[in-house]
PDB file of N, CA, C and O in Angstrom:
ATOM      1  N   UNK A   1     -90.434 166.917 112.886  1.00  0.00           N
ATOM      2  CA  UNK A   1     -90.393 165.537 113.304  1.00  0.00           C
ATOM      3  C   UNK A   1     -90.196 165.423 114.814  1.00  0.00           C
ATOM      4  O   UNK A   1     -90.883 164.684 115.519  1.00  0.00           O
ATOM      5  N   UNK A   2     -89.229 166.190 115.255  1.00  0.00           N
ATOM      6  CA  UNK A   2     -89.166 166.144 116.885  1.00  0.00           C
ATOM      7  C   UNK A   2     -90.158 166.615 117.522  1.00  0.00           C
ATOM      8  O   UNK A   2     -90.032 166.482 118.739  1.00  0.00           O
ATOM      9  N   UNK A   3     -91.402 167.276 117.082  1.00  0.00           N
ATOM     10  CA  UNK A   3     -93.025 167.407 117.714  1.00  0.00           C
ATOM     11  C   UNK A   3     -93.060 166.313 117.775  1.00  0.00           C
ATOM     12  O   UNK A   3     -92.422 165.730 118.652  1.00  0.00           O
ATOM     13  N   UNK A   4     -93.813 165.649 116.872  1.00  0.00           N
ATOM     14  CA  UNK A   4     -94.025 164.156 116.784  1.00  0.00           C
ATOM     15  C   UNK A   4     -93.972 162.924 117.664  1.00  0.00           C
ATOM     16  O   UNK A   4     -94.804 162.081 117.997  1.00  0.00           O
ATOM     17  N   UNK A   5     -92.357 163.182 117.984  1.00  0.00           N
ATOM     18  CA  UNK A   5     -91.564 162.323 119.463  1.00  0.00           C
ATOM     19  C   UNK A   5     -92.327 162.879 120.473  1.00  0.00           C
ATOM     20  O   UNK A   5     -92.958 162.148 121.236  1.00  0.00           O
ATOM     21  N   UNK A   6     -92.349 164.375 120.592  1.00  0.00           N
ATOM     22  CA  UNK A   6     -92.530 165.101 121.859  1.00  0.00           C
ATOM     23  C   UNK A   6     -94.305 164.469 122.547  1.00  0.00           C
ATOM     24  O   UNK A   6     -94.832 163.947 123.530  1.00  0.00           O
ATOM     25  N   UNK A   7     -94.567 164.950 121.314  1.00  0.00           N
ATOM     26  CA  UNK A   7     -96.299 164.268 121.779  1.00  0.00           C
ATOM     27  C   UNK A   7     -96.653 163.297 122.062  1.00  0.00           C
ATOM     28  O   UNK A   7     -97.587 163.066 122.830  1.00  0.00           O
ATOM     29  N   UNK A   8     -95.743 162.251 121.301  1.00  0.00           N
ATOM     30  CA  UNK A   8     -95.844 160.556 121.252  1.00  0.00           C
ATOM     31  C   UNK A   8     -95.067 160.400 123.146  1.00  0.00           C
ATOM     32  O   UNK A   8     -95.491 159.399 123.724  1.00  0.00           O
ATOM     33  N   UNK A   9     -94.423 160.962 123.688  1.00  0.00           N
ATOM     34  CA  UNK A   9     -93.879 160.907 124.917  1.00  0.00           C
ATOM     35  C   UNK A   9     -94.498 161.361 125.860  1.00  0.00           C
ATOM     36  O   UNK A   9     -94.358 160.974 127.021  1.00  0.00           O
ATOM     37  N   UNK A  10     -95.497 162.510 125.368  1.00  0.00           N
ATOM     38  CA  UNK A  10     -96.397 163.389 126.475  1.00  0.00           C
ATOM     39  C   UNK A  10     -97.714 162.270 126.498  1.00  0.00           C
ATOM     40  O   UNK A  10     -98.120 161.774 127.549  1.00  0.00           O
ATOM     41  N   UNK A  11     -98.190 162.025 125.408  1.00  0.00           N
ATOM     42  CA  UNK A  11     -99.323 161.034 125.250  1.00  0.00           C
ATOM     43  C   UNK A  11     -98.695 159.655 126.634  1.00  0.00           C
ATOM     44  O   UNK A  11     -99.105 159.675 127.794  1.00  0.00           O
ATOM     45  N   UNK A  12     -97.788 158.722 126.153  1.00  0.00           N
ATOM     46  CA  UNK A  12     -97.650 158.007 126.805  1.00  0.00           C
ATOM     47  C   UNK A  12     -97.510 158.234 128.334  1.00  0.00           C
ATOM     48  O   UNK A  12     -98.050 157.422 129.084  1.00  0.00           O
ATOM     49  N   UNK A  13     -96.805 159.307 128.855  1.00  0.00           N
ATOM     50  CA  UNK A  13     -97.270 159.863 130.192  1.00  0.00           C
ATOM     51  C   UNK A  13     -98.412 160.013 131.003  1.00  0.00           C
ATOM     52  O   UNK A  13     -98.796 159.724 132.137  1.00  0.00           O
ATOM     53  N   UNK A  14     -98.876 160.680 129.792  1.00  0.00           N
ATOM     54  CA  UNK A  14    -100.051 160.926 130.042  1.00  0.00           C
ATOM     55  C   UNK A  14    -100.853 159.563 130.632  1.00  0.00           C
ATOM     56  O   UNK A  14    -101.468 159.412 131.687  1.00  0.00           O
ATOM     57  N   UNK A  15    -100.632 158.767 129.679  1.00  0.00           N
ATOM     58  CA  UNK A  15    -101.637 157.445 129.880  1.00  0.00           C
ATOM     59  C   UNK A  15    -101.469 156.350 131.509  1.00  0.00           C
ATOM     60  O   UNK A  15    -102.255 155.681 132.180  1.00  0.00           O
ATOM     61  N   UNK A  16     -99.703 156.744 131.591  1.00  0.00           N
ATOM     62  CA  UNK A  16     -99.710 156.688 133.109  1.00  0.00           C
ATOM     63  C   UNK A  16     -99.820 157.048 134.397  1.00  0.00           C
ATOM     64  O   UNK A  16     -99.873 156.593 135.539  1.00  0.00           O
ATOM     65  N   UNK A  17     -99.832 157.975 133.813  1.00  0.00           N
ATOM     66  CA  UNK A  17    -100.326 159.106 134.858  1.00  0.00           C
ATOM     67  C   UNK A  17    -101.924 158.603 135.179  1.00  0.00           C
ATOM     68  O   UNK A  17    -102.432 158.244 136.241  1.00  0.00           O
ATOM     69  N   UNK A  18    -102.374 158.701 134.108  1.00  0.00           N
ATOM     70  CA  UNK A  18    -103.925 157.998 134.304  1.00  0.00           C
ATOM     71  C   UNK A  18    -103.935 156.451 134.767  1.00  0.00           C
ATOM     72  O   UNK A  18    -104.857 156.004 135.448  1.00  0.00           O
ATOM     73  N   UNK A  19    -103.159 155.896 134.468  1.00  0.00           N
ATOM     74  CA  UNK A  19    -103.033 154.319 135.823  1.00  0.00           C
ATOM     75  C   UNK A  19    -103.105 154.204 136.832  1.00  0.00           C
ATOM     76  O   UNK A  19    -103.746 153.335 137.423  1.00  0.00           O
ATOM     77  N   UNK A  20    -102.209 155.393 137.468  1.00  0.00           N
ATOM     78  CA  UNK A  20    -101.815 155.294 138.620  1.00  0.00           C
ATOM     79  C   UNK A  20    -102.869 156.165 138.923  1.00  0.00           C
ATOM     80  O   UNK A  20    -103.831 155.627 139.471  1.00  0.00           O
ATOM     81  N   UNK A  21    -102.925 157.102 138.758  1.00  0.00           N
ATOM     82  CA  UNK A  21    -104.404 157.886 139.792  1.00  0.00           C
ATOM     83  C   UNK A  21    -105.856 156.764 139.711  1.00  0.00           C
ATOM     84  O   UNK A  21    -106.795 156.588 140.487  1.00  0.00           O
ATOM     85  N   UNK A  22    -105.552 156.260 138.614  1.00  0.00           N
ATOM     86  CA  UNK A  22    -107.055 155.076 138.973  1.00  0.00           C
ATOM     87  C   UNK A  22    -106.850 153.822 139.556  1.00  0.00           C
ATOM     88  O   UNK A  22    -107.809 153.061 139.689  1.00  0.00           O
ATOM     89  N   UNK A  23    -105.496 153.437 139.998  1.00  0.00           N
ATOM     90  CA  UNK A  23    -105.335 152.625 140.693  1.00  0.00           C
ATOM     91  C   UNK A  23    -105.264 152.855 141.826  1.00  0.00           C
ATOM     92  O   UNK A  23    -105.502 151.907 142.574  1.00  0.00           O
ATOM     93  N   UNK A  24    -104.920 154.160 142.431  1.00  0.00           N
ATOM     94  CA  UNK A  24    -104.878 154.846 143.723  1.00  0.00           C
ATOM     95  C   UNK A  24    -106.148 155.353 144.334  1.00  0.00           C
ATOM     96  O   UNK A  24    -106.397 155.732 145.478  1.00  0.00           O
ATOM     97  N   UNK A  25    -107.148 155.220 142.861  1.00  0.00           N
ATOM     98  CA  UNK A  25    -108.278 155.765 143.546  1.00  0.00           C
ATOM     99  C   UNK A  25    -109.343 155.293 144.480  1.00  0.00           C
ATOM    100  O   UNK A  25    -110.046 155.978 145.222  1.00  0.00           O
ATOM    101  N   UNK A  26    -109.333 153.768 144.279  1.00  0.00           N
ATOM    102  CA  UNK A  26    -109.411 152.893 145.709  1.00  0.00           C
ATOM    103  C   UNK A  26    -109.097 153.090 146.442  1.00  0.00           C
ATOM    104  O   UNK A  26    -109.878 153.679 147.190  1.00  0.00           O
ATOM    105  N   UNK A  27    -107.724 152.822 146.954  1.00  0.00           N
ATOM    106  CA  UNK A  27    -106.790 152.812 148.612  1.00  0.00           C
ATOM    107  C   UNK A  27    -106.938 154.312 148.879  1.00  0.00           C
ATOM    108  O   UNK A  27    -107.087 154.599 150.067  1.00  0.00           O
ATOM    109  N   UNK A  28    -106.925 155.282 148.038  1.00  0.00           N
ATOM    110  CA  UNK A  28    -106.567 156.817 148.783  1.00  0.00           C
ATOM    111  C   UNK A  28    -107.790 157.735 148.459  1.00  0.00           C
ATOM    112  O   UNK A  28    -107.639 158.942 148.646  1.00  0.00           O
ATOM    113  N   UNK A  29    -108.422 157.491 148.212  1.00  0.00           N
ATOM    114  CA  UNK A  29    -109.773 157.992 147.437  1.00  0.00           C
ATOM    115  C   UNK A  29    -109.584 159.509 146.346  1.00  0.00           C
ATOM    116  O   UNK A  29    -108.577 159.577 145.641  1.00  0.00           O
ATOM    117  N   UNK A  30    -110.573 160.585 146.310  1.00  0.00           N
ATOM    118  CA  UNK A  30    -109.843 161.172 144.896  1.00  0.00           C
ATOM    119  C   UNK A  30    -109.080 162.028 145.369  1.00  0.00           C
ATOM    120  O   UNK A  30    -108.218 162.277 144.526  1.00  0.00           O
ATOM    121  N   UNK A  31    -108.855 162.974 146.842  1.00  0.00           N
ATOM    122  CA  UNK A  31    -107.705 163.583 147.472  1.00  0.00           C
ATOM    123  C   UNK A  31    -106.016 163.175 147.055  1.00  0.00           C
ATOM    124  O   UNK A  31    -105.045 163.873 146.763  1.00  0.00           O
ATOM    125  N   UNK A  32    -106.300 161.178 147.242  1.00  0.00           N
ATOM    126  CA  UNK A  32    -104.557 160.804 147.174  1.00  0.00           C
ATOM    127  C   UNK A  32    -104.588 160.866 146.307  1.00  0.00           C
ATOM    128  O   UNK A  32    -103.476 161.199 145.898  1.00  0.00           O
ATOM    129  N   UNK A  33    -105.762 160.656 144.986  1.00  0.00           N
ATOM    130  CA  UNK A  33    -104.983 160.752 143.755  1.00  0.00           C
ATOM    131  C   UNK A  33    -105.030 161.116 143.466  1.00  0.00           C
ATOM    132  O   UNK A  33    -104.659 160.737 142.355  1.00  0.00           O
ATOM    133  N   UNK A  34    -105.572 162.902 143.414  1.00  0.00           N
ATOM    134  CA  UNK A  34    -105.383 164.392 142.859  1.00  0.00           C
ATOM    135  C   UNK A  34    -103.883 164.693 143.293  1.00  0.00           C
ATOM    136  O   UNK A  34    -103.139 165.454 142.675  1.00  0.00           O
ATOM    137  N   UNK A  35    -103.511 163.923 144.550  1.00  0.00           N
ATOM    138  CA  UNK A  35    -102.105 164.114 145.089  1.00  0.00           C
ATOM    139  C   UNK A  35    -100.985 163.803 144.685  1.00  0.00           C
ATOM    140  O   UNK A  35    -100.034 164.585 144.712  1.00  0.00           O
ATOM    141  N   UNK A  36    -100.899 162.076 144.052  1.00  0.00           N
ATOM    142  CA  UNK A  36    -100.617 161.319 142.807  1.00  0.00           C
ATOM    143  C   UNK A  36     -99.509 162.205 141.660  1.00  0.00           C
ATOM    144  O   UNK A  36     -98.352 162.532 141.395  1.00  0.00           O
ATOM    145  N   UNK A  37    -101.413 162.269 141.158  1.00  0.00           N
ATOM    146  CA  UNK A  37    -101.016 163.159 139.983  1.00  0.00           C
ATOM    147  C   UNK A  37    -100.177 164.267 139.797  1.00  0.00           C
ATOM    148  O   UNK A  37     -99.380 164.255 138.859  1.00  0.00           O
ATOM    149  N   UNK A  38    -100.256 165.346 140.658  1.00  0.00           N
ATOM    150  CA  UNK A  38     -99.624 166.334 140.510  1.00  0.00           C
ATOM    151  C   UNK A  38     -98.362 166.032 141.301  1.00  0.00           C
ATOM    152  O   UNK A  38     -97.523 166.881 140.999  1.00  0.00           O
ATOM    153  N   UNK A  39     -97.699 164.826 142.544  1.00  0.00           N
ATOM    154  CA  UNK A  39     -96.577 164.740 142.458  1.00  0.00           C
ATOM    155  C   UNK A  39     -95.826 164.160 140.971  1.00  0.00           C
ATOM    156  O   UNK A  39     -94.790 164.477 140.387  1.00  0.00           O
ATOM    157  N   UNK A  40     -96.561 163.479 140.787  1.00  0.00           N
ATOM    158  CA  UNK A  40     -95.967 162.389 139.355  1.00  0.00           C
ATOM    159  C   UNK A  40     -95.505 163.734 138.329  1.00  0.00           C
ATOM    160  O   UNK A  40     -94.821 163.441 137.349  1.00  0.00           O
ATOM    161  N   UNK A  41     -95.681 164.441 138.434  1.00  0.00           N
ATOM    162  CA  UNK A  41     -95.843 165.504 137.214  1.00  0.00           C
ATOM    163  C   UNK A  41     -94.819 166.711 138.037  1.00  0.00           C
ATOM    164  O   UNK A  41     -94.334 167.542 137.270  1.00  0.00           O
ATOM    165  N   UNK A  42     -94.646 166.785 138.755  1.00  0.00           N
ATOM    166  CA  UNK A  42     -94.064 167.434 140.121  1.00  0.00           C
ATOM    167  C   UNK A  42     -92.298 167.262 139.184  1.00  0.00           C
ATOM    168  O   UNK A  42     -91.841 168.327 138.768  1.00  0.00           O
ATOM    169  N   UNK A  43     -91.690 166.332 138.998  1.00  0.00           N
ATOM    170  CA  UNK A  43     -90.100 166.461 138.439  1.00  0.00           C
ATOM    171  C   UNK A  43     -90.149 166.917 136.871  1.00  0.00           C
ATOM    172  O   UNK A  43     -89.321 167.656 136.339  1.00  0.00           O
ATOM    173  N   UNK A  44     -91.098 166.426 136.341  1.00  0.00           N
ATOM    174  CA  UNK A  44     -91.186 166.618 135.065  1.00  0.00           C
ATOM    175  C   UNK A  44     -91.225 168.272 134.876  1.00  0.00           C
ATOM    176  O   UNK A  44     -90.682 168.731 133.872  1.00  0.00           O
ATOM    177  N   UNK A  45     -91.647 168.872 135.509  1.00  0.00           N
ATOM    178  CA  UNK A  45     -91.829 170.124 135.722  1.00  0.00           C
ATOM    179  C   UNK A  45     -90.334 171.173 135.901  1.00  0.00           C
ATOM    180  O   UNK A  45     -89.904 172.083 135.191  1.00  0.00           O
ATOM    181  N   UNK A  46     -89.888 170.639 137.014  1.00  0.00           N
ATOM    182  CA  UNK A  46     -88.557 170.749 137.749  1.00  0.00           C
ATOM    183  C   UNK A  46     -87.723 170.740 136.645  1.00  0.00           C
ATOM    184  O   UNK A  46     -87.059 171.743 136.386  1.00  0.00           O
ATOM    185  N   UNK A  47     -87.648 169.471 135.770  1.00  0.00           N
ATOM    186  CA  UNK A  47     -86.365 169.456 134.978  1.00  0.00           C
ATOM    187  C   UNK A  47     -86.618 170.334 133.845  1.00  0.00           C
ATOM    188  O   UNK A  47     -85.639 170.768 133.239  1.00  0.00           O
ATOM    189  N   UNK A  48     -88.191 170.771 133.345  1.00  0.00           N
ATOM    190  CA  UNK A  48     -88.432 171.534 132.304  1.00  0.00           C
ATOM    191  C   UNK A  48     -88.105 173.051 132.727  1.00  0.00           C
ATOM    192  O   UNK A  48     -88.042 173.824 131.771  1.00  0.00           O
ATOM    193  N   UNK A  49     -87.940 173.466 133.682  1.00  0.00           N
ATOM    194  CA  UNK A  49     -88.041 174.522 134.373  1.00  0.00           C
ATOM    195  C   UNK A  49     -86.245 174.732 134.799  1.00  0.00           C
ATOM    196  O   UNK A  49     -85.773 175.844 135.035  1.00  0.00           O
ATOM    197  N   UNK A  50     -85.592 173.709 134.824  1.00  0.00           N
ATOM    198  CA  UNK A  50     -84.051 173.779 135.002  1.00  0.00           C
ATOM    199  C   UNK A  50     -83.631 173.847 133.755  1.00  0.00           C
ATOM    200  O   UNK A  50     -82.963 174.857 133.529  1.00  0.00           O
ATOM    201  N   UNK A  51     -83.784 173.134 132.871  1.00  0.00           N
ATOM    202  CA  UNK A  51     -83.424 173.159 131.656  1.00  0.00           C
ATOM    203  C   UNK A  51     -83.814 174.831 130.636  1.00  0.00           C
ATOM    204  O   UNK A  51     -82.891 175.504 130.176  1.00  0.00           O
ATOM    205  N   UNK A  52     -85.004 175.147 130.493  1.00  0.00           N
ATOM    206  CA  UNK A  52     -84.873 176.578 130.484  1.00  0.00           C
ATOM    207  C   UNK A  52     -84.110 177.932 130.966  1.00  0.00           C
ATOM    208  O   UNK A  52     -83.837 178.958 130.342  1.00  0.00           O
ATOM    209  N   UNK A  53     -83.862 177.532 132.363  1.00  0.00           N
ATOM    210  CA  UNK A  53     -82.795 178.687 132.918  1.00  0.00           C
ATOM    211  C   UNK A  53     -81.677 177.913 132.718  1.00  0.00           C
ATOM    212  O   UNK A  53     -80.774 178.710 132.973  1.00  0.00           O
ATOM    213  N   UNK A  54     -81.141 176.831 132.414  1.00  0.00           N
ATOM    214  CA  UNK A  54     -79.985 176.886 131.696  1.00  0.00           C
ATOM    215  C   UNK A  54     -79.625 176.965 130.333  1.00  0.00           C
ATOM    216  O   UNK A  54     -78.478 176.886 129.895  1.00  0.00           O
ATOM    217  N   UNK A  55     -80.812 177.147 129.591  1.00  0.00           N
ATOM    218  CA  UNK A  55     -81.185 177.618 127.711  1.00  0.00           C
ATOM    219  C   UNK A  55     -80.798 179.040 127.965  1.00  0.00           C
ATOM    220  O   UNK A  55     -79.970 179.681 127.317  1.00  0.00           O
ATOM    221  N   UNK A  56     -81.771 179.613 129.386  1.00  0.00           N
ATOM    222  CA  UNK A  56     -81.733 181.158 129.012  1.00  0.00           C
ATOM    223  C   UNK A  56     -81.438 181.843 130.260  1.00  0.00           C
ATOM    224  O   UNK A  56     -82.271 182.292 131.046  1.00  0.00           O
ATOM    225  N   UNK A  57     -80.011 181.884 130.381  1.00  0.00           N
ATOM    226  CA  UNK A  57     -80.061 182.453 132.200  1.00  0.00           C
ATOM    227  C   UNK A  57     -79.915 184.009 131.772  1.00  0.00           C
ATOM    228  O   UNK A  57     -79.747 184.761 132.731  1.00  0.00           O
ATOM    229  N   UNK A  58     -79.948 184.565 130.606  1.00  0.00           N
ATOM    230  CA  UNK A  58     -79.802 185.774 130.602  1.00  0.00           C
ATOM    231  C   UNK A  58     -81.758 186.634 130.706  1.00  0.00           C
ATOM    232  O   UNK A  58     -81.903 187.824 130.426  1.00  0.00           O
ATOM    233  N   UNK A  59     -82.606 186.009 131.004  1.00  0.00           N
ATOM    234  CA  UNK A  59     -83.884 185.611 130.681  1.00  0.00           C
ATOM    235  C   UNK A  59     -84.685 186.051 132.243  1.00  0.00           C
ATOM    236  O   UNK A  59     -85.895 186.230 132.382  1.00  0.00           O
ATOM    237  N   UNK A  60     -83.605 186.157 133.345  1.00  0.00           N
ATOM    238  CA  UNK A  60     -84.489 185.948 134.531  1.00  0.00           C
ATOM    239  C   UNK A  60     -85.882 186.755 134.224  1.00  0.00           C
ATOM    240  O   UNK A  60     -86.086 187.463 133.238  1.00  0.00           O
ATOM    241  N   UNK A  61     -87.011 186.419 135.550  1.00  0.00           N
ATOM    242  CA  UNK A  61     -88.197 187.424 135.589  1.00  0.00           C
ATOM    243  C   UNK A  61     -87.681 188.846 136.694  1.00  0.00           C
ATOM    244  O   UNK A  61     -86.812 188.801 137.565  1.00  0.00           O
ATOM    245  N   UNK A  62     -88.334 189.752 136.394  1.00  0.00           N
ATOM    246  CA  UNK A  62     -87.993 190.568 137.679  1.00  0.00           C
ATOM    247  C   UNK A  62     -89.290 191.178 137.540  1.00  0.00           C
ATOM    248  O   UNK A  62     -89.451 192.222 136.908  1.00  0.00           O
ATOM    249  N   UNK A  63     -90.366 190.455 138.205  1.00  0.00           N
ATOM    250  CA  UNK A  63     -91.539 190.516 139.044  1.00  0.00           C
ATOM    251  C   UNK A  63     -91.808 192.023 139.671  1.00  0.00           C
ATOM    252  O   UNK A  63     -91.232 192.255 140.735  1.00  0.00           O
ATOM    253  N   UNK A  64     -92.755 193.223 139.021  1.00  0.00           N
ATOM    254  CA  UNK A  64     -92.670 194.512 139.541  1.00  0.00           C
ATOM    255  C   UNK A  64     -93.726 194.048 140.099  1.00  0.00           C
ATOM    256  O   UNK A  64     -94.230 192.987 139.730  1.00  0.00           O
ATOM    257  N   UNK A  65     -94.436 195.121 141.520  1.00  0.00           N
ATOM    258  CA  UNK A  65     -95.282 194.854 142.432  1.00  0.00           C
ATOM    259  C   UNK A  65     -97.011 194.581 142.165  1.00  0.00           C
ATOM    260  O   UNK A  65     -97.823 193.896 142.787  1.00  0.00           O
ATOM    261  N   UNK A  66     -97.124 195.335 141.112  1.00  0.00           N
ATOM    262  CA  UNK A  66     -98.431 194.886 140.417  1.00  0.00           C
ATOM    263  C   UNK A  66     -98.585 193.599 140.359  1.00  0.00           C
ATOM    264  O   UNK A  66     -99.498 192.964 140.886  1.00  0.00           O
ATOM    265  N   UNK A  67     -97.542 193.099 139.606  1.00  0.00           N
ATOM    266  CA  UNK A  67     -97.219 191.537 139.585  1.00  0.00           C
ATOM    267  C   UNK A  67     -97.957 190.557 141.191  1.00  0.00           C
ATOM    268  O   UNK A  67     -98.795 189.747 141.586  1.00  0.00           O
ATOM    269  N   UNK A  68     -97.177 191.179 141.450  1.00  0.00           N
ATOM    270  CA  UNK A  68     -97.709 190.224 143.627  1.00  0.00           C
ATOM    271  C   UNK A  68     -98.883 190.658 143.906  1.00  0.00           C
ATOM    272  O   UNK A  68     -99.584 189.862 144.531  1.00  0.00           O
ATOM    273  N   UNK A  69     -99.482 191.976 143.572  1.00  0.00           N
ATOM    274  CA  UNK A  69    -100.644 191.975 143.559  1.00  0.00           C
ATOM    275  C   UNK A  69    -102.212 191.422 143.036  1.00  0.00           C
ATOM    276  O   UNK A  69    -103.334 191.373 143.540  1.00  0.00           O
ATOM    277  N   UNK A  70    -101.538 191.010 141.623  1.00  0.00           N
ATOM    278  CA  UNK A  70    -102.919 190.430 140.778  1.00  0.00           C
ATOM    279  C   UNK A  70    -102.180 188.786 141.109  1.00  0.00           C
ATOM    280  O   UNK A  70    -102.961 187.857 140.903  1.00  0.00           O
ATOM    281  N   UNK A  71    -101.303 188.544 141.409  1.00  0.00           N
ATOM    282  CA  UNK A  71    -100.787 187.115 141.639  1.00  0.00           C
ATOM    283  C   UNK A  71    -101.437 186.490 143.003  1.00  0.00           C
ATOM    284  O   UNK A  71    -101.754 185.305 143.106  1.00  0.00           O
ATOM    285  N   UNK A  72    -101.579 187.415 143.975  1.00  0.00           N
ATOM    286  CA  UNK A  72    -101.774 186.999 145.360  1.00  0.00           C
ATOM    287  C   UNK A  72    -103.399 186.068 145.309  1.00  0.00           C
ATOM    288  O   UNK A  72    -104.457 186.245 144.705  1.00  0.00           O
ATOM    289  N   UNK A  73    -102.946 185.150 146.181  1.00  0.00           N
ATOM    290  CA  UNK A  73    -103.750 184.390 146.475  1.00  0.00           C
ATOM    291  C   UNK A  73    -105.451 184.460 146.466  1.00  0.00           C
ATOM    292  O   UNK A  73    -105.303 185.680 146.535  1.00  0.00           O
ATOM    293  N   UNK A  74    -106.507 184.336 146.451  1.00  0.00           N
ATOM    294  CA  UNK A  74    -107.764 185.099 146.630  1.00  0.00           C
ATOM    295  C   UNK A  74    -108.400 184.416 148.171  1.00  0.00           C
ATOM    296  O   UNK A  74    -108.259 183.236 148.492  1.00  0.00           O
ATOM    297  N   UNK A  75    -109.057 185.384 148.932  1.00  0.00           N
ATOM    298  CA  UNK A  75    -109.557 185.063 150.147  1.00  0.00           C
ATOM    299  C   UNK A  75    -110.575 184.875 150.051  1.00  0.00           C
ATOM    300  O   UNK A  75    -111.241 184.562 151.037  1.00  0.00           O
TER     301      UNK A  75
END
């Protein structure tokens, strides 16, 4: 049952998230509101990401160098 909520909450986000980038997409064209979007989504992230390391602080990553290698940026 708590899926249910979860989706019914992600859906409705979702749907604002889509307001505001199409209301922005006038005044800022699709740059501000690719910009928008991913701030709007920017805390939601943060608190999902705080809330996990405080579920699981015994959990850290410890990133070996291969890791930074296939991670690094592409030129």
């Amino acid at each position: 049952m708590l899926s249910v909520l979860i989706v019914c909450a992600a859906s409705a986000f979702q749907v604002s998230r889509n307001a505001v980038q199409r209301g922005m997409m006038g005044d800022a064209g699709p740059w501000g509101a690719t910009l928008v979007r991913f701030l709007f989504g920017f805390p939601f992230a943060a608190l999902l990401a705080l809330g996990a390391w405080i579920l699981t602080p015994h959990a850290l990553l410890h990133p070996v160098p291969r890791f930074w290698l296939v991670a690094r940026p592409a030129r």
